[in-house]
PyMOL CGO cylinders between C-alpha atoms (Angstrom):
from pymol import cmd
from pymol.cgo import CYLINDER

trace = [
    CYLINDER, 155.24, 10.82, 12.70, 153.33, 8.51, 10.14, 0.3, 1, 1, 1, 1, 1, 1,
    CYLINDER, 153.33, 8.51, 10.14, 154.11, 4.45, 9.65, 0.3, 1, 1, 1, 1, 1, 1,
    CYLINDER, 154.11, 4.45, 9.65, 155.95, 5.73, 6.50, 0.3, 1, 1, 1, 1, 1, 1,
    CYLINDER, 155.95, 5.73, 6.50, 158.15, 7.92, 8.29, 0.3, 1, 1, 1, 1, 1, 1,
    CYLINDER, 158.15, 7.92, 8.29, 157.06, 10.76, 7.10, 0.3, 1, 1, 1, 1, 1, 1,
    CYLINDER, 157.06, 10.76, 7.10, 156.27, 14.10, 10.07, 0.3, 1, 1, 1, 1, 1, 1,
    CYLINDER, 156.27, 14.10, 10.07, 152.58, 15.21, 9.45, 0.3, 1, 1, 1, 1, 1, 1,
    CYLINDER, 152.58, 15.21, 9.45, 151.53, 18.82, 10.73, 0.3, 1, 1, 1, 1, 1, 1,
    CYLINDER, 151.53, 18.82, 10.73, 148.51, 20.47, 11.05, 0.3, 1, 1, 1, 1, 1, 1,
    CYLINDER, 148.51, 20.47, 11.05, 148.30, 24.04, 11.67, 0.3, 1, 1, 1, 1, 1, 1,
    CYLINDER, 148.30, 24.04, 11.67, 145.76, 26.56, 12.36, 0.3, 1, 1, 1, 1, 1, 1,
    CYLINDER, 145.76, 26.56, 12.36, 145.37, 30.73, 12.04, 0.3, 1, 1, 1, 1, 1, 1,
    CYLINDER, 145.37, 30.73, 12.04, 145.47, 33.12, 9.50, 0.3, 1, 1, 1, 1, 1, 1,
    CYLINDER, 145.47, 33.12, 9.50, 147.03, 32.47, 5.94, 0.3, 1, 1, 1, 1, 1, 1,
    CYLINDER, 147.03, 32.47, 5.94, 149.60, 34.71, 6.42, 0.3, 1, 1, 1, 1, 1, 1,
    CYLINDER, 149.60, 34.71, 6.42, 150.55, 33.76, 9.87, 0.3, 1, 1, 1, 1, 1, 1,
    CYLINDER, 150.55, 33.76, 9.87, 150.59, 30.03, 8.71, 0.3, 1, 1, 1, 1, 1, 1,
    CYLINDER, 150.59, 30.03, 8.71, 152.79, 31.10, 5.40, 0.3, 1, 1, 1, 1, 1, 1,
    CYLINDER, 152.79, 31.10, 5.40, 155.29, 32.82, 8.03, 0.3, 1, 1, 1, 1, 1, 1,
    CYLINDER, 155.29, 32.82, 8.03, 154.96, 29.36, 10.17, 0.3, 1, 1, 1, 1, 1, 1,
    CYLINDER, 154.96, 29.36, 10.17, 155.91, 26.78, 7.19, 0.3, 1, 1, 1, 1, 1, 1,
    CYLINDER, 155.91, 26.78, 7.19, 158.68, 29.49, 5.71, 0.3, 1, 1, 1, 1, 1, 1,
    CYLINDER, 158.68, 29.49, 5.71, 160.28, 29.24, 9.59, 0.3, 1, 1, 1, 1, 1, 1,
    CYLINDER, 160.28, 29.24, 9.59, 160.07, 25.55, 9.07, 0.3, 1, 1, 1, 1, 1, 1,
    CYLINDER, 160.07, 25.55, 9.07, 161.21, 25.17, 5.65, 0.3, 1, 1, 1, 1, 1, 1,
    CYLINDER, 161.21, 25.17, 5.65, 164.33, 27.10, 6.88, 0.3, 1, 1, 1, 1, 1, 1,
    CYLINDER, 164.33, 27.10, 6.88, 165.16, 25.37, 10.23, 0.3, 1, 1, 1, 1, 1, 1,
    CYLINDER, 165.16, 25.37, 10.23, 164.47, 22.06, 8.41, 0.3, 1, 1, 1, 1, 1, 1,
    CYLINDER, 164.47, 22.06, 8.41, 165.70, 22.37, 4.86, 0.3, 1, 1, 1, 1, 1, 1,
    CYLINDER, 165.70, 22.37, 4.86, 168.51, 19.82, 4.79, 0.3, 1, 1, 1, 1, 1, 1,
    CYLINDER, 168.51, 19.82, 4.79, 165.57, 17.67, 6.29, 0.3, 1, 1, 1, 1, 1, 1,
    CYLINDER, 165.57, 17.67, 6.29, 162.61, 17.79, 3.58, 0.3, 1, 1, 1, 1, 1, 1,
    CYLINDER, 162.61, 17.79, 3.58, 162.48, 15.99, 0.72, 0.3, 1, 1, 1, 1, 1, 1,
    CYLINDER, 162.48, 15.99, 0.72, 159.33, 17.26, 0.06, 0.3, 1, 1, 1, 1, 1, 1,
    CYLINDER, 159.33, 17.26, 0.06, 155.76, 19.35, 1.37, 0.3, 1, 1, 1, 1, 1, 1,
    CYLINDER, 155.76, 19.35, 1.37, 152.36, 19.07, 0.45, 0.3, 1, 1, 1, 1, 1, 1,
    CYLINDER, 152.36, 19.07, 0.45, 149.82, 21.49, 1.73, 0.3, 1, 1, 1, 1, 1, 1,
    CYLINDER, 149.82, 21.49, 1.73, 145.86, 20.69, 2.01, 0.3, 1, 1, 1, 1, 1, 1,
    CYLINDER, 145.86, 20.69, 2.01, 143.70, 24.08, 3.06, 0.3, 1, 1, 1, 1, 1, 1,
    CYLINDER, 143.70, 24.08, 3.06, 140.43, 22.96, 4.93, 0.3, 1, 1, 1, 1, 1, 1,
    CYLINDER, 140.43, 22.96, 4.93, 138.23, 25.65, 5.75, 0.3, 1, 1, 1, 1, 1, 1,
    CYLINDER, 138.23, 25.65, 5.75, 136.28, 24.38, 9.06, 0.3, 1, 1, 1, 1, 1, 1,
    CYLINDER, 136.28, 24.38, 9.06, 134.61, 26.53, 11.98, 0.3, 1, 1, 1, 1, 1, 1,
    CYLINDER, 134.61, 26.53, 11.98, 136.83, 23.83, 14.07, 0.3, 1, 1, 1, 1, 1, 1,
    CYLINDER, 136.83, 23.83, 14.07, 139.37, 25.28, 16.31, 0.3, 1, 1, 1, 1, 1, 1,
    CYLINDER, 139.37, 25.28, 16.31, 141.85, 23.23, 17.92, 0.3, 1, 1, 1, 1, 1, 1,
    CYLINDER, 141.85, 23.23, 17.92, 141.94, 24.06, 21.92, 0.3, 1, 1, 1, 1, 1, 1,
    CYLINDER, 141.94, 24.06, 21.92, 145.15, 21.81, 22.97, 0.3, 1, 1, 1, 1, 1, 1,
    CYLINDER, 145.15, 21.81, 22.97, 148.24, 19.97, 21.75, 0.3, 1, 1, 1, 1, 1, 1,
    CYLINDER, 148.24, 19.97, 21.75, 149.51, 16.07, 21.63, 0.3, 1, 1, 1, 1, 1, 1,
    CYLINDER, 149.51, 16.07, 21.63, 152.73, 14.56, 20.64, 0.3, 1, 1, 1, 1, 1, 1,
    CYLINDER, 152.73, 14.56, 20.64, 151.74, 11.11, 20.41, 0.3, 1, 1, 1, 1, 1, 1,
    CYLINDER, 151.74, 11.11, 20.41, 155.13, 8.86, 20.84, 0.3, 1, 1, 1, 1, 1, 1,
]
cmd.load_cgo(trace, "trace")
């Protein structure tokens, strides 16, 4: 989660596997989100492990 409040995800794969991802979330969430913005970053980065900072 951000100062703001707001829940900030980054995910990784291919486009269609991510579209399935945020469509899964959109659903389980929707009386949730007021709102989604979505940033595509091409990178050779890969992500190797997984945080949830508290």
């Amino acid at each position: 989660n951000l100062s703001d409040g707001t829940v900030e995800l980054v995910v990784e794969g291919e486009t269609e596997d991510i579209e399935l991802f945020v469509s899964a979330i959109q659903e389980r969430f929707s009386g949730n989100l007021t709102g989604k913005d979505t940033e595509e970053v091409i990178t050779g980065e890969q992500y190797n492990s997984f945080e949830i900072r508290r």
